[in-house]
N, C-alpha and C positions, 0 to 999 in steps of 0.2 A: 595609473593613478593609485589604485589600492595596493602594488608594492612601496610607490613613493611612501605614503602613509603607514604601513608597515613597518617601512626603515626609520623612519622619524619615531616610530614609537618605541623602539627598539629599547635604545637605555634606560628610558624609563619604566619598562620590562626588567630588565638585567640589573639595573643598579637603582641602591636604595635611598633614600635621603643624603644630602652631603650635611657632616653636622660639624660642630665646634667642640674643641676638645673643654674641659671645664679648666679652673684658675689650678686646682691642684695637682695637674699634669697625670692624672691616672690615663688609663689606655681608655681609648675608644673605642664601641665596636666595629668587629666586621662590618657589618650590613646594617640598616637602619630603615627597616620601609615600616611607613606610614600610611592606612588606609587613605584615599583621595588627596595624597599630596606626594607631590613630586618633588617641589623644592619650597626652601625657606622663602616668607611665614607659610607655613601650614594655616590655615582660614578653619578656625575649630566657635561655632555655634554655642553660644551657652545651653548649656542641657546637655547639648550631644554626647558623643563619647569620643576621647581620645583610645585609637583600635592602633597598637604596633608590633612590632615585630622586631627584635633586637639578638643576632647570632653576632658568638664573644666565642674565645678560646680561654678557658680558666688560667691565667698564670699562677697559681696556685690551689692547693687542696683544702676544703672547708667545709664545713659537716653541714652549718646552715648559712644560707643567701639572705639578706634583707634589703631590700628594696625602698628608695627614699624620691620623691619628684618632687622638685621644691620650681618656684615658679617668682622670677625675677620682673621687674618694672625699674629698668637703670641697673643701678644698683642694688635698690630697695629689692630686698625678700619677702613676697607677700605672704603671710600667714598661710599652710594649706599643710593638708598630710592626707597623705592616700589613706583610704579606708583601712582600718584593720589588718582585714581579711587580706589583704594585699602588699602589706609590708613582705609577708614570707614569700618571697619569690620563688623557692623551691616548689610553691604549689602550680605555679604557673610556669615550669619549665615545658617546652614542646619536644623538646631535644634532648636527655641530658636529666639528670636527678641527684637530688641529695645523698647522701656528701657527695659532692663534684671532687675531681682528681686535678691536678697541674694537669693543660695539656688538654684536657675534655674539649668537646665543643659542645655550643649549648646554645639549644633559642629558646628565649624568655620573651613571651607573649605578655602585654601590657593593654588592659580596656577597662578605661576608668572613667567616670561623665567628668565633662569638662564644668568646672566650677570659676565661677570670675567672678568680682566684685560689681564687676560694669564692663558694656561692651564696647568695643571702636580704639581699643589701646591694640600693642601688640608688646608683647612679654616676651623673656627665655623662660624653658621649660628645662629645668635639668633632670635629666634619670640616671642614678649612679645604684649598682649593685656592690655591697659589701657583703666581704666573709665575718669569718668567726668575730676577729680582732677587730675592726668596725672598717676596715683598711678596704679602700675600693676594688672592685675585679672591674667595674668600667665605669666610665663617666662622661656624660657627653650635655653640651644646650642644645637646641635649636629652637627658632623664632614661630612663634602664633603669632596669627591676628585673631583675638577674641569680636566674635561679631552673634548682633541680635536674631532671634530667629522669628 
């Protein structure tokens, strides 16, 4: 029985988030895990923190990373901008450092509190990384359910 349950847990071990690629066809990353979520929506608590984990291959060379999470309802774009401090993605590389090279690999750790207007909806969350030129190095959604804590 505790191998049965091993093997089930196995992929979600090995493999990260399945995500959606964004409208403007940049790459997606490799890997996408998300602390307590295996698959879409991800169930993120007002307050809490969204905690990820994002390994990309640079398709190009760029001195600085900026970091943008915009957060959709339909269509509508709901008003939000990561903090500050967290625009610079280069500071939150795990992997991998400014100026990145074509070709590098790099994990770029993401933990930011989860902010929502009200809870019981469920959103896209987009996180795309741009170089220098504002031109994306990835871009990906996947679905929350924002809920009360």
């Amino acid at each position: 029985m505790k191998y049965l349950l091993l093997v089930a847990c196995l992929p979600a071990l090995a493999f990260g988030l399945a995500v959606r690629p964004c409208a403007n066809n940049a790459p997606i990353p490799q890997d996408v895990r998300v602390v307590g979520c295996t698959a879409e929506p991800c169930v993120i608590p007002i307050g809490g923190m969204v905690d990820m984990d994002c390994d990309f291959v640079s398709p190009r060379a760029s001195n600085n990373v900026q970091a943008s999470l915009d957060i959709f309802l339909g269509d509508f774009r709901v008003p939000y901008e990561l903090p500050a401090a967290q625009q610079n993605a280069c500071n939150f590389f795990e992997a991998g450092s400014c100026p990145i090279s074509a070709g590098e690999f790099i994990n770029y750790h993401l933990s930011t509190p989860a902010a929502a207007p009200f809870a019981g909806i469920t959103v896209d969350l987009q996180l795309q990384l741009t170089d220098d030129n504002g031109e994306p190095l990835f871009c990906f959604r996947s679905s929350a359910q924002i809920v009360a804590v």
